[in-house]
C-alpha positions in Angstrom: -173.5 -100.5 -92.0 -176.9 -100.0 -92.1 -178.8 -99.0 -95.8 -182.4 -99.5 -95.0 -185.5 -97.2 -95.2 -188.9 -97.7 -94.7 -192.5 -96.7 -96.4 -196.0 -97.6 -96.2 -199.3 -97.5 -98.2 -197.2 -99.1 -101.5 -199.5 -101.3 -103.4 -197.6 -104.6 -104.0 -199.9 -106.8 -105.3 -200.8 -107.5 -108.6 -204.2 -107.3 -110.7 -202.8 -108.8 -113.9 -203.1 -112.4 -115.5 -200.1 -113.9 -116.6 -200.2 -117.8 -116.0 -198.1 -120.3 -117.6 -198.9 -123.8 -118.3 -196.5 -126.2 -116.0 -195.6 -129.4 -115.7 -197.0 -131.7 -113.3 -195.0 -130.9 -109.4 -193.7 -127.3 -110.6 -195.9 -124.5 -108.8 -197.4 -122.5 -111.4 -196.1 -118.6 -112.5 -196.6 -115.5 -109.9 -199.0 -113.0 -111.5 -196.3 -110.0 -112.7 -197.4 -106.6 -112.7 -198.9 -104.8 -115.8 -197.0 -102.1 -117.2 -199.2 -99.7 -115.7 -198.5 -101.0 -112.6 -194.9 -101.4 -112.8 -194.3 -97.8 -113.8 -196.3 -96.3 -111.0 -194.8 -98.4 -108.4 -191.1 -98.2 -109.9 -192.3 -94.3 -109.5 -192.9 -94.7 -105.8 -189.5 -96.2 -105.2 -187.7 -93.3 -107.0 -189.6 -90.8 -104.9 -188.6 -92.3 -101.6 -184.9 -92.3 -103.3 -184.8 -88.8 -104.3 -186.8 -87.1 -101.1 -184.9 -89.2 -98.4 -181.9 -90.7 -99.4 -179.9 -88.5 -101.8 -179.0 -85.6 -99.7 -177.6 -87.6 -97.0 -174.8 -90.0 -99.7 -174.3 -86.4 -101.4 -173.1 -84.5 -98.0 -171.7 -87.8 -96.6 -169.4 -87.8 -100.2 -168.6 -83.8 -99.7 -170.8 -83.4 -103.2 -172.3 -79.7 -104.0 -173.6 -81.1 -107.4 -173.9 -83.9 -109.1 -174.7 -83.8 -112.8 -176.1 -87.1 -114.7 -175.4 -86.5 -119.1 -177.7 -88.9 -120.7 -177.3 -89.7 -124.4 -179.2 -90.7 -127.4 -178.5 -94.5 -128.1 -176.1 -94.4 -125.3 -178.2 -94.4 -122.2 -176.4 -93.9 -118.5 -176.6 -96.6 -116.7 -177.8 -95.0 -113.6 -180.8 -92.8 -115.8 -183.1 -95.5 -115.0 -183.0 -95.2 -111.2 -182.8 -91.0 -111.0 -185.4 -90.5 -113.2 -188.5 -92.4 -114.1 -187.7 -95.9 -116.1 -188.9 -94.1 -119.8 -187.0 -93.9 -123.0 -184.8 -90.4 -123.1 -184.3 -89.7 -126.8 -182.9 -85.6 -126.7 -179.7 -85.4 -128.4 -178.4 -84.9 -124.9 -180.0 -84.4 -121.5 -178.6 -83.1 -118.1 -180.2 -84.6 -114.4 -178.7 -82.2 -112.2 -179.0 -82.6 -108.1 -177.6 -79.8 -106.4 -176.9 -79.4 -102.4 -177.9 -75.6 -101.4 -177.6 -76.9 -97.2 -181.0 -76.4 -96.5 -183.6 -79.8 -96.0 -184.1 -80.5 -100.0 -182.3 -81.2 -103.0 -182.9 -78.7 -105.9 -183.2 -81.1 -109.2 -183.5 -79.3 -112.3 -183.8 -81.3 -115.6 -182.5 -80.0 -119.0 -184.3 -82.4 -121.4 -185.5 -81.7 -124.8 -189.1 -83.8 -124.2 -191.1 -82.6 -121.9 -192.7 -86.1 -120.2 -195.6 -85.7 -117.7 -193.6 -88.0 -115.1 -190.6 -86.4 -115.4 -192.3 -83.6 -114.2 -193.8 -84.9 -110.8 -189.5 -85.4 -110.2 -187.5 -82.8 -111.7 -187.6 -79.0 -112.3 -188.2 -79.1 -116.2 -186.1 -76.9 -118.8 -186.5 -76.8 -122.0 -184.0 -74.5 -123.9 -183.7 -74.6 -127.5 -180.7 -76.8 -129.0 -178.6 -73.0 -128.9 -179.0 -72.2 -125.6 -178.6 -75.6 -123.3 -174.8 -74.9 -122.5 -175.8 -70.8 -121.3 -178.7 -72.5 -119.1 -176.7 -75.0 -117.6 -173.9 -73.2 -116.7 -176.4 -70.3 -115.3 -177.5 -73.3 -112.9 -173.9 -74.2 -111.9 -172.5 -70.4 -111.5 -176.2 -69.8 -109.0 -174.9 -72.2 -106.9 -171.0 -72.0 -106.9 -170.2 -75.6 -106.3 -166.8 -76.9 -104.6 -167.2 -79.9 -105.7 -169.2 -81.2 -109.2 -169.6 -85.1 -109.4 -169.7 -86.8 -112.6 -170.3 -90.6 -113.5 -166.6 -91.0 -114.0 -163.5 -92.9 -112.3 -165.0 -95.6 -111.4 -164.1 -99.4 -111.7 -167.4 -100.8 -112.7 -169.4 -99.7 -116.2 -172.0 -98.5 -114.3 -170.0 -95.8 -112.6 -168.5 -94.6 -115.7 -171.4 -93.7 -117.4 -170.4 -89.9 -119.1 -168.9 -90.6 -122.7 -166.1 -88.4 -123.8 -168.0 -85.6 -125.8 -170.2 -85.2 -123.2 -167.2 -84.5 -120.7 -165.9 -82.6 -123.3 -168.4 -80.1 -123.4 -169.3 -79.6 -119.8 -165.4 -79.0 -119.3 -165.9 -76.1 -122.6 -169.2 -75.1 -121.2 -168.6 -74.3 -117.8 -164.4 -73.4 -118.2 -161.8 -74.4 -116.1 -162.6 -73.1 -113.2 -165.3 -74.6 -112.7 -163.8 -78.4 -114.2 -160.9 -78.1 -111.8 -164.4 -78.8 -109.2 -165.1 -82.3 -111.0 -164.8 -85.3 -109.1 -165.8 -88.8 -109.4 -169.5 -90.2 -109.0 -168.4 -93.6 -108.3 -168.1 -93.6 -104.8 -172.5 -92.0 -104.6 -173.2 -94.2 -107.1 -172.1 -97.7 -105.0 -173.7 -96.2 -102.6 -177.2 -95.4 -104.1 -177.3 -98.3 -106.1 -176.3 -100.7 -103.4 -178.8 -99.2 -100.9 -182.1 -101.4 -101.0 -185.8 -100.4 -100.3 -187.4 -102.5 -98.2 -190.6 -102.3 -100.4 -188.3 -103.9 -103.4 -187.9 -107.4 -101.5 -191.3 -109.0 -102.6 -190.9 -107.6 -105.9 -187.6 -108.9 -106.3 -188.6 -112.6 -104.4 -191.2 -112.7 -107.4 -188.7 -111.9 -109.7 -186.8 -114.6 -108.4 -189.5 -117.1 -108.1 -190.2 -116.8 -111.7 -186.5 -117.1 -112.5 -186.4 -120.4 -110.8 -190.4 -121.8 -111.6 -188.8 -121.5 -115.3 -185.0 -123.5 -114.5 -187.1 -126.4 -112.9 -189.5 -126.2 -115.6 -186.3 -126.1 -118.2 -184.4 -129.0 -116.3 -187.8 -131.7 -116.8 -189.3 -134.0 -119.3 -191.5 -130.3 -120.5 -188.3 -129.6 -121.9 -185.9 -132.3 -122.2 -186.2 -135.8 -124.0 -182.7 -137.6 -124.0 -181.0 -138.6 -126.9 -182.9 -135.8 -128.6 -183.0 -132.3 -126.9 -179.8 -130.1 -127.6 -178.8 -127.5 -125.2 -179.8 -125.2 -127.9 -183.5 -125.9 -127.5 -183.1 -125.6 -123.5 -181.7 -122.0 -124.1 -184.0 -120.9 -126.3 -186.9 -122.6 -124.7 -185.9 -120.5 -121.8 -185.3 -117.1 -123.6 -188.8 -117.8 -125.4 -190.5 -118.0 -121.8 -189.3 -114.7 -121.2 -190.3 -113.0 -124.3 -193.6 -114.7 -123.7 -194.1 -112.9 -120.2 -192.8 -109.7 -121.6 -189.4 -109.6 -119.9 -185.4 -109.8 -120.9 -182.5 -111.0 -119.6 -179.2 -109.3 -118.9 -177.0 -112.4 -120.4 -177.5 -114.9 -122.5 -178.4 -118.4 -120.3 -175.4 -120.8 -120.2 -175.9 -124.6 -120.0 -172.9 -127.2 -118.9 -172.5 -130.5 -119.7 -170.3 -133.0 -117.4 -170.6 -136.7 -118.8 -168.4 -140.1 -117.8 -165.5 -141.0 -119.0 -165.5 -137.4 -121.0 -163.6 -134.2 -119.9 -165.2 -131.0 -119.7 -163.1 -128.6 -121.1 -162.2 -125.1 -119.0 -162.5 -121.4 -119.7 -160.2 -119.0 -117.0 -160.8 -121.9 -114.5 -164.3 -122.0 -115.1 -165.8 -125.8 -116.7 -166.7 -124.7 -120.7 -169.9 -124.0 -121.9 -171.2 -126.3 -123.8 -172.1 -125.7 -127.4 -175.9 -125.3 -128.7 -175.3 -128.7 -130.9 -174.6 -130.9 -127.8 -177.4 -133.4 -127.4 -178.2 -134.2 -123.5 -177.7 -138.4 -123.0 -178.9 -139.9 -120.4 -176.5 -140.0 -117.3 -175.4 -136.6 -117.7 -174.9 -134.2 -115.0 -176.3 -131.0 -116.4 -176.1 -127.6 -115.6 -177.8 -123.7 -116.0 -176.9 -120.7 -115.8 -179.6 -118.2 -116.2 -181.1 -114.9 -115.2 -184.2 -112.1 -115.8 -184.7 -108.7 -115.2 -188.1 -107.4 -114.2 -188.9 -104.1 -112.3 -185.2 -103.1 -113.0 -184.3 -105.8 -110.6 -181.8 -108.4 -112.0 -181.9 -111.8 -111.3 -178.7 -114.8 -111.6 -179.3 -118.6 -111.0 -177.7 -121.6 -111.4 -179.2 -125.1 -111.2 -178.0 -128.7 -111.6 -180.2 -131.8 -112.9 -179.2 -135.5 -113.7 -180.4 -137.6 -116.5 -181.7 -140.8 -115.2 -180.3 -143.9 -117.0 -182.6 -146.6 -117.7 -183.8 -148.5 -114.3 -182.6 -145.5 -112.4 -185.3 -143.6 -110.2 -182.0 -141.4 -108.7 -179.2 -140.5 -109.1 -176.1 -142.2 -108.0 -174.7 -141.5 -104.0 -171.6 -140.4 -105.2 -173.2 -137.5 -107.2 -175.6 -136.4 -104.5 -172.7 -136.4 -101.9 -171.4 -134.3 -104.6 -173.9 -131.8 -104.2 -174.4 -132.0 -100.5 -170.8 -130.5 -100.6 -171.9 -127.7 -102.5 -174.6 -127.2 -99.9 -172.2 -127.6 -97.2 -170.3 -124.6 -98.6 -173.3 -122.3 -98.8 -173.5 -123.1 -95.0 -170.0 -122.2 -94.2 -170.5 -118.6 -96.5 -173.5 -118.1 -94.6 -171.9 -118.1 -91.2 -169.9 -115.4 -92.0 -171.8 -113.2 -93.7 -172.6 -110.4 -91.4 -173.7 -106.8 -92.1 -170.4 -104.8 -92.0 -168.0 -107.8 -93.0 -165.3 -107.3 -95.6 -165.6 -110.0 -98.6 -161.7 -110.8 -98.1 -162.2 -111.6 -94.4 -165.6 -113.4 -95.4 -163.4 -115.5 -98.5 -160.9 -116.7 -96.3 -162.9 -117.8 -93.2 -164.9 -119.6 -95.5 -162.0 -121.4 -97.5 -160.5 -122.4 -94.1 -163.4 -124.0 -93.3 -163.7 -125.9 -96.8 -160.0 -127.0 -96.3 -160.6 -128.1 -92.8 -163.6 -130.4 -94.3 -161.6 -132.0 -97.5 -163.4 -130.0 -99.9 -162.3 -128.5 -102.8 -164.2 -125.3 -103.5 -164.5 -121.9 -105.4 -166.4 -118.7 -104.5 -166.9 -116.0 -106.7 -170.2 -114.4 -105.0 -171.1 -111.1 -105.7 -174.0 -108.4 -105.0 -177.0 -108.6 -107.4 -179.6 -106.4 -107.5 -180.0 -103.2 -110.3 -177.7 -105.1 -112.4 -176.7 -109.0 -112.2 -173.1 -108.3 -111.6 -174.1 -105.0 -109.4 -172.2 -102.8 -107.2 -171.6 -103.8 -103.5 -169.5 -106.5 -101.3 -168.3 -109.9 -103.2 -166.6 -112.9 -102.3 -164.3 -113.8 -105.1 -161.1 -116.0 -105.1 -160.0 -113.8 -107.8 -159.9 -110.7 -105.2 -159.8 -112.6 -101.7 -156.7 -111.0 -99.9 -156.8 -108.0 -97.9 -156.0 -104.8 -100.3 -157.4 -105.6 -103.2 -159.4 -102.9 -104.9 -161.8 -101.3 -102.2 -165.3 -102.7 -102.0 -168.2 -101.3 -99.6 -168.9 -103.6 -96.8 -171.8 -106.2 -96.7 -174.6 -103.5 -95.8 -177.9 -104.5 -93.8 -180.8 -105.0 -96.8 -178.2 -105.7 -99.7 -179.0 -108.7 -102.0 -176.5 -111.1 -102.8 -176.0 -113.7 -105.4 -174.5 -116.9 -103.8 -172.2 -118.0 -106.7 -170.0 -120.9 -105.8 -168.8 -124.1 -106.7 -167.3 -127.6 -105.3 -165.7 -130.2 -106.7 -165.7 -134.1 -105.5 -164.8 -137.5 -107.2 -167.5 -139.8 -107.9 -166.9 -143.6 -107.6 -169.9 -144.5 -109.9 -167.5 -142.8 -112.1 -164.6 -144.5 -111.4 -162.7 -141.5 -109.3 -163.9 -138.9 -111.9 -164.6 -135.4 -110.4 -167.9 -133.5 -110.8 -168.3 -129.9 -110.5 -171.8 -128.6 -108.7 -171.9 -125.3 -109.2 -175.1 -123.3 -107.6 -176.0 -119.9 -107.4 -178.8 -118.3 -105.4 -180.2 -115.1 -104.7 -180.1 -113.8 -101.0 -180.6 -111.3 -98.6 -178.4 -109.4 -95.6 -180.4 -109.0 -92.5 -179.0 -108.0 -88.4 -179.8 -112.1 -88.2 -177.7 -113.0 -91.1 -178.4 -113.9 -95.1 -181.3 -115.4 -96.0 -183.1 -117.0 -99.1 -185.1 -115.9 -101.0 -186.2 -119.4 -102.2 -185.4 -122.4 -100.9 -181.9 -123.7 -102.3 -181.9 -126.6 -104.1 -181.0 -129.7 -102.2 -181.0 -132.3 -104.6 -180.7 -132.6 -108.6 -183.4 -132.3 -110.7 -184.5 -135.1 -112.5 -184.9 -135.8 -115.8 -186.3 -139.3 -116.8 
């Protein structure tokens, strides 16, 4: 299934400043967007969403209207990508898109601050505090809806954005005639927010270069000094390199330590997280988890590095064969990754083929994009069989994070197994996924 569109004349380069100092070998920072510029092009994206692709996921769901509730302190998930990326402080607010059958979409906003860009999007009404509930049921009862979609019933967060009062009152507002019409968003919202714009990709490669400039920066001797450096200071050397650059992250970064001789606990199958205290020795296999958002794209990486011993200049066959296995899965995903496959029929090619090679592996791949863990297809051994709960095919354009692991034993450590667990961020084209940087081959070294 094809979820592509197209538009030109988008400025995607930037005009701002923002370097960082690197070590020696790293390739310095991309230049991010000012916040000027991010708004206005973020702006441009939401257009193209609202003018072309809307209508079409609302009549293909059988949708008359679909009505967004945003709250104070409790912000709707999907606000940010219906309505321009600003703060929406009103007690609560109403995005309403209703289908009339002719070539537009009427959108009518019930907000109780009037912004300028909201404006260039939305039909803007302003009742007092006394009259919202009369105004928004005039809007419903002008159009006589058979159906009324609301950010319910789904099986992700982001699909169940309406909280219970606000329910509530739309049922007491516009009686039960008209709440025997409400059905659930989910299905629009996979949909919308698994579609990508093809003017999103270079923003979100950047997004992803940055994410892994700062992993190689955070696995080196910039960072690290063994027998000294806790995986406490590697976290929050990390977090700190996003404040500095004026972004977040959507989770806090992870770090794993596997060492000889010692056994790494496990979480729900899962090798622990190591705690903040844990000083990095040398000979350690070492591991990140990690991720940023920037332009309400969402990143997730994962990266291993080795601590030299002394005399070492690499590290030891048995743990590069290690992660050659790990790359050797990535291959097999990628050969079955087509747009239209099923993530059960994807899981279980790709297992066969693990089990055909002698490797022990995991998958647990999912779609990344508007949210790290974000709607779409996945490959995950905890869903891999045929029925499980229904997921949208892999769709042309959708961005995937390449979450997997192997595990092999190491004679350099006497038969002891080593996890390698890797994550990268790709893309779906007719061809077949690609990177969007170069996966990482061999460890990173820290001397």
């Amino acid at each position: 299934m094809k979820r592509v569109l197209v538009l030109t004349g988008i400025l995607l380069l930037s005009t701002s400043s923002i370097y960082s100092q690197t070590r020696k070998g790293v390739e310095p920072l991309p230049k991010l967007l000012s916040v000027r510029e991010q708004q206005a092009l973020r702006e441009s994206w939401l257009k193209k969403r609202l003018d072309t692709m809307l209508l079409p996921l609302m009549r293909q769901q059988k949708i008359d209207i679909w009505i967004v509730t945003n709250e104070e302190f409790h912000p709707d998930p999907v606000t940010e990508y219906i309505a321009p990326p600003l703060p929406y402080v009103g007690r609560r607010e109403f995005f309403i898109f209703a289908d009339r059958g002719g070539e537009k979409l009427d959108r009518i906003a019930i907000v109780r601050y009037g912004e300028e860009h909201l404006k260039s999007f939305y039909e803007l009404l302003q009742p007092p505090g006394s009259q919202i509930a009369a105004t928004l049921k005039r809007i419903v009862e002008e159009r006589k809806p058979k159906t009324i979609a609301l950010n319910m019933g789904g099986t992700r967060g982001a699909t169940n954005g309406i909280t219970h009062e606000a329910y509530k009152f739309l049922t007491e507002t516009l009686g039960p005639d008209y709440a025997s019409r409400f059905v659930s968003a989910a299905p629009l919202i996979v949909e919308y927010m698994d579609t990508r714009l093809p003017e999103e990709l270079e923003t979100y490669r950047t997004a992803v270069a940055v994410t892994d400039i700062l992993t190689q920066r955070a696995f080196s001797n910039e960072v690290i000094t063994p027998g000294k450096t806790t995986v406490g200071d590697v976290r929050f050397w990390f977090l700190q390199q996003l404040n500095n650059l004026g972004l977040n992250t959507w989770f806090q970064a992870d770090l794993r330590v596997q060492r000889q001789s010692h056994e790494t606990g496990k979480t729900q199958q899962f090798l622990d997280v190591a705690e903040e205290s844990t000083v990095i020795q040398r000979g350690d296999v070492i591991h990140i988890d990690c991720g940023l958002n920037y332009m309400g794209l969402s990143t997730d990486w994962q990266k291993m590095g080795y601590i030299l011993r002394p005399g070492e200049k690499d590290a030891p066959e048995g743990l590069k064969k290690a992660l050659t296995n790990t790359n050797r899965l990535q291959d097999a995903l990628f050969t079955h990754i087509k747009p239209g496959a099923k993530g059960f029929d994807v899981y279980e090619a790709t297992m066969a083929d693990m089990k055909a090679a002698g490797i022990e592996a995991m998958i647990y791949s999912h779609s990344v994009g508007n949210q790290g863990h974000a709607l779409g297809a996945s490959i995950d051994f905890r869903r891999p069989a045929a029925g499980a709960p229904a997921e949208p095919p892999f769709r042309e354009g959708s961005y995937t994070s390449i979450e997997l692991n192997t595990s092999t034993p190491v004679p350099e450590w006497g038969g002891q197994k080593v996890t390698i667990m890797m994550e990268d961020d790709a893309y779906l084209t007719k061809e077949g996924m690609k990177w969007f940087r170069p996966r990482q081959t061999a460890f990173y070294l820290i001397r």
